[in-house]
C-alpha positions, -999 to 999 in steps of 0.1 A, spaced: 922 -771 -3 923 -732 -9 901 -715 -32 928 -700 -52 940 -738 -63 906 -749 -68 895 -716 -93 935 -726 -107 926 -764 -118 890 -753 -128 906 -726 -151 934 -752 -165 912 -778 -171 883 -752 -188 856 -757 -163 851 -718 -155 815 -703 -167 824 -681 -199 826 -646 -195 824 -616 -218 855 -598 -224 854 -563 -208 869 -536 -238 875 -502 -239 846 -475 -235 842 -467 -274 841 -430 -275 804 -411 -275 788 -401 -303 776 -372 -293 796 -341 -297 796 -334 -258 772 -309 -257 729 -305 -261 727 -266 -255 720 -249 -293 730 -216 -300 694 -202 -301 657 -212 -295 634 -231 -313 665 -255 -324 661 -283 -299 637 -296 -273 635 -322 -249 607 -343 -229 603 -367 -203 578 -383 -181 575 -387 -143 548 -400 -114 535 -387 -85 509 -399 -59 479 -389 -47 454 -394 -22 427 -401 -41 433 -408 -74 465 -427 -66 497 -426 -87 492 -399 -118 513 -391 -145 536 -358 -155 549 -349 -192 571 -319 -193 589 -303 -229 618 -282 -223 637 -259 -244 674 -269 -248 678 -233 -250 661 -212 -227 651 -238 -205 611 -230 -206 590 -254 -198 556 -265 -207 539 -295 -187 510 -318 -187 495 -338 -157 470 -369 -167 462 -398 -152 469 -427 -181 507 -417 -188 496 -432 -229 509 -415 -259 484 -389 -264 492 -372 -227 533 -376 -239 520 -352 -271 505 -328 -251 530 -309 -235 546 -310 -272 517 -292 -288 512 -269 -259 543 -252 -266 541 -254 -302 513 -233 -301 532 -211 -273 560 -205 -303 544 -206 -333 509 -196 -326 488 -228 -341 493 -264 -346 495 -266 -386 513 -288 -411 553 -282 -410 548 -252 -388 578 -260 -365 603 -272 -392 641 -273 -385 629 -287 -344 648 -316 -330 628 -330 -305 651 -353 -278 636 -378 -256 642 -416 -246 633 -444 -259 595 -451 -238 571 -466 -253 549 -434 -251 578 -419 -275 582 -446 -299 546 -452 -307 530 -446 -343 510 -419 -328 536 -397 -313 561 -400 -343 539 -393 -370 527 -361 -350 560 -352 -350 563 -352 -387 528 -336 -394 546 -309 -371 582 -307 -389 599 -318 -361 629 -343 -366 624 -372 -338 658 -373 -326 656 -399 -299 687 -401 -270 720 -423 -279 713 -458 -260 733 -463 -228 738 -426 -226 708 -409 -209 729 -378 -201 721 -367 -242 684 -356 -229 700 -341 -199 681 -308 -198 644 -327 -195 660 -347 -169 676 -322 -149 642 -302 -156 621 -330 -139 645 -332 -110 638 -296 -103 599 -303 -109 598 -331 -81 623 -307 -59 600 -275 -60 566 -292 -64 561 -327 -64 583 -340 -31 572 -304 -14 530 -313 -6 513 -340 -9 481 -336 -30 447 -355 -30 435 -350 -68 449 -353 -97 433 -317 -101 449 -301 -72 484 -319 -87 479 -299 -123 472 -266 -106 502 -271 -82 524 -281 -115 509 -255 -138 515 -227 -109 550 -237 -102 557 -238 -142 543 -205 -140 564 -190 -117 598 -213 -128 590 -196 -168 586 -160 -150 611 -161 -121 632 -184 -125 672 -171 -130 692 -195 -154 730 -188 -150 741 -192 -180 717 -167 -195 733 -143 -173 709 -150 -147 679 -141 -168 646 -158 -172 637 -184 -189 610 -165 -209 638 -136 -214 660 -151 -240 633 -160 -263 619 -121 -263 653 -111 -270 656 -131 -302 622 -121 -312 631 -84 -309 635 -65 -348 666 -54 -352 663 -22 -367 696 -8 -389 704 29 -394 723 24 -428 719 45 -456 718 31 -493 751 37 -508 742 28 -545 723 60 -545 752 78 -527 779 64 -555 757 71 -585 742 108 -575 761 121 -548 730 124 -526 711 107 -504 670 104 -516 649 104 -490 635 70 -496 665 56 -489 674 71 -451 666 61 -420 639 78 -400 667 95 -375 685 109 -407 656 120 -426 647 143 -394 678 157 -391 680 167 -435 645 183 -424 655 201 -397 687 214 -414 660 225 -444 639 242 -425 667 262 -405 662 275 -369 632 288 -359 625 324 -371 651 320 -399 628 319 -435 666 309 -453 671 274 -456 709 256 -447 721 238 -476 724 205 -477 754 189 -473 770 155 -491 763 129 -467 786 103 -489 
């Protein structure tokens, strides 16, 4: 007897092990992209191991901006809740200075769903910080991408590359490459710029050479309170005159 009668009576006569009904791939959630417009909006962490000689298999947090792509790491040997913060609070108090009550409000901070990263601990830091937990959508790991692809680049550069034999000589080896990968590294779509060179361009004052035109509208003139430090030297120098010349130049309407 074939197998194709023998799986034909067993389905007529209902003997077949139930199975689930394949459907269609609802759509994702997500809006099919993770990269913000600027820093500071949303971070992402994950965890890795590495082996040693002597201490054995160690742990490695890493935090990454969505952004710039900066990194800041940590390298312990229990991989519990309070190493998973630590990364998180290092570059806190890279940004902001200081680890203080709601000093990083407006943060989404992306990251599976470990057990380091659900525990009371981690998510109440979070909230003392002002950072929205903002875990990644189940069944779609590709939503904390950019602390993946991060960690693949981490075990590329540094952690596949020497074998270690402390857990010591592993966190200088980590904290040099991060060094160097925050410094050196060229991120294309930054125009192949830095990762710490983005943030120093949105931290830059932007300084505006506008004049007030209330004052222009209601007396026809300019005060000197009101212009910009390039226009005040030039109604200065056009006061004063040339040099040996004791007449002074009108000044002119600059509305």
């Amino acid at each position: 007897m074939s197998g194709k009668r023998v799986l034909r009576l067993l389905r007529r006569e209902g003997l077949l092990a139930p199975q689930r009904v394949r459907g269609r791939r609802r759509p994702r959630p997500h809006d099919g992209t993770i990269i913000p417009d600027r820093p500071n909006l949303r971070w992402g962490t994950d965890a890795t191991m590495a082996w040693t000689r002597v201490d054995g298999w160690v742990w490695g947090f890493a935090c990454v901006d969505h952004y710039t792509a900066e990194a800041w790491t940590h390298v312990a040997k229990v991989g519990d809740r309070f190493a998973a913060l630590q990364p998180v609070d290092d570059a806190v108090i890279d940004r902001w200075g200081r680890l203080d009550a709601d000093v990083a409000r407006g943060l989404q901070l992306r990251h599976d769903w470990g057990p380091q990263y659900r525990s009371a601990h981690f998510t109440g830091s979070l909230a003392w910080l002002g950072i929205s937990d903002d875990p990644a959508f189940l069944g779609e790991p590709e939503t904390n991408g950019c602390a993946e692809r991060w960690i693949r680049t981490l075990k590329e550069q540094c952690l596949w590359a020497e074998l270690h034999d402390t857990i010591e000589e592993l966190r200088q080896a980590v904290s040099g490459f991060v060094d160097r990968y925050n410094h050196s590294w060229l991120i294309q779509r930054h125009g192949h710029l830095t990762p710490r060179r983005p943030i120093k361009q949105h931290k830059r004052p932007q300084q505006h050479d506008q004049l007030d035109t209330t004052s222009v509208q209601e007396t026809g003139r300019c005060s000197v309170a009101n212009r910009s430090p390039s226009r005040l030297a030039t109604a200065v120098a056009r006061r004063s005159g040339p040099p040996g010349s004791s007449e002074r130049s009108p000044v002119r309407n600059s509305g």
